[in-house]
C-alpha positions in Angstrom: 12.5 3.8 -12.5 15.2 2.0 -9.9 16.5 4.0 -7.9 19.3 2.7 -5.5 20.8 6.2 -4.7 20.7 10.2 -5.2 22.7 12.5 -6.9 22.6 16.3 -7.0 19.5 17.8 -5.5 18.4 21.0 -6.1 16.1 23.9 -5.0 15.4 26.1 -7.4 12.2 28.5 -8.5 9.8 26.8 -5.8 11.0 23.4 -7.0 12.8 20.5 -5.3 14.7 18.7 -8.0 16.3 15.0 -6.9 18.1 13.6 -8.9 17.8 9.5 -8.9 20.5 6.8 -9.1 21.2 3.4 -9.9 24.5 1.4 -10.0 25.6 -0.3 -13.2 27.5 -3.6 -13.4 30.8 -1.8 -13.4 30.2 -0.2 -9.7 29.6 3.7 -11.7 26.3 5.6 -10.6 24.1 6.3 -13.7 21.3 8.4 -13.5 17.6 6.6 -13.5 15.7 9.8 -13.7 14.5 12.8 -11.5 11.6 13.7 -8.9 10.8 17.4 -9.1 7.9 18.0 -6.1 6.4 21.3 -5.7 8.1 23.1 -2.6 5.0 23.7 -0.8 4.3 20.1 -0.7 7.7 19.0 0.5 6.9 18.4 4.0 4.0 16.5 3.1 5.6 13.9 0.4 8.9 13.2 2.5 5.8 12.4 5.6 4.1 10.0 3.0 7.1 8.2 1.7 8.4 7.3 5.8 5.0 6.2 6.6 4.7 4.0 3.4 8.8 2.8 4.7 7.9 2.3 8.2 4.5 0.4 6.8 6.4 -1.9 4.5 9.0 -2.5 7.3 6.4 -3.8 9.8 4.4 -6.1 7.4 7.8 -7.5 6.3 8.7 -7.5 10.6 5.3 -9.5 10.8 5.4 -11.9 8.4 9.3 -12.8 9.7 7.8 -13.4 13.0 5.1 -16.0 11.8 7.9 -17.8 9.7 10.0 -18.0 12.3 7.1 -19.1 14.9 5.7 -21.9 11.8 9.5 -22.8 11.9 9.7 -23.4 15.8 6.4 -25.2 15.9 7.3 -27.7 12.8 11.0 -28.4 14.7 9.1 -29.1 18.1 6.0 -31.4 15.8 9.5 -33.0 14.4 11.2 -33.6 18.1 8.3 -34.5 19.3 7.9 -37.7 16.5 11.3 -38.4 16.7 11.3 -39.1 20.5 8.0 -41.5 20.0 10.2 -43.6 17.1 12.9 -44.5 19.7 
């Protein structure tokens, strides 16, 4: 299921109904499907889904600091030839 937005969400009989989203090629919001969680676990789900986020955002944080350290070293290797060839 894609989902790139949300539409209605609901409340209803102990249920929290969310409605998911996806844009089609002529810009209109279809709908992908819907999450219905339990009310008493609410709390609990919305927790796991920011912590599995915020996990996600610092391995992709990581591994866009060792690219961009790889890239410095392999420009200062580069500099470092070029000034022996003059």
């Amino acid at each position: 299921m894609l989902v790139e937005g949300l539409g209605n969400v609901t409340f209803l009989n102990g249920i929290l109904r969310i409605e998911t989203v996806e844009v089609k090629s002529d810009g209109q919001l279809a709908k992908t499907g819907q999450l219905e969680i339990p009310g008493n676990v609410v709390g609990g789900v919305i927790e796991q889904l920011a912590q599995a986020a915020q996990g996600i955002s610092d391995k992709l944080n990581e591994l866009n600091n060792e690219a961009e350290k790889d890239k410095k070293s392999a420009d200062k290797k580069k500099n470092s030839s070029d000034k022996k060839k003059k």
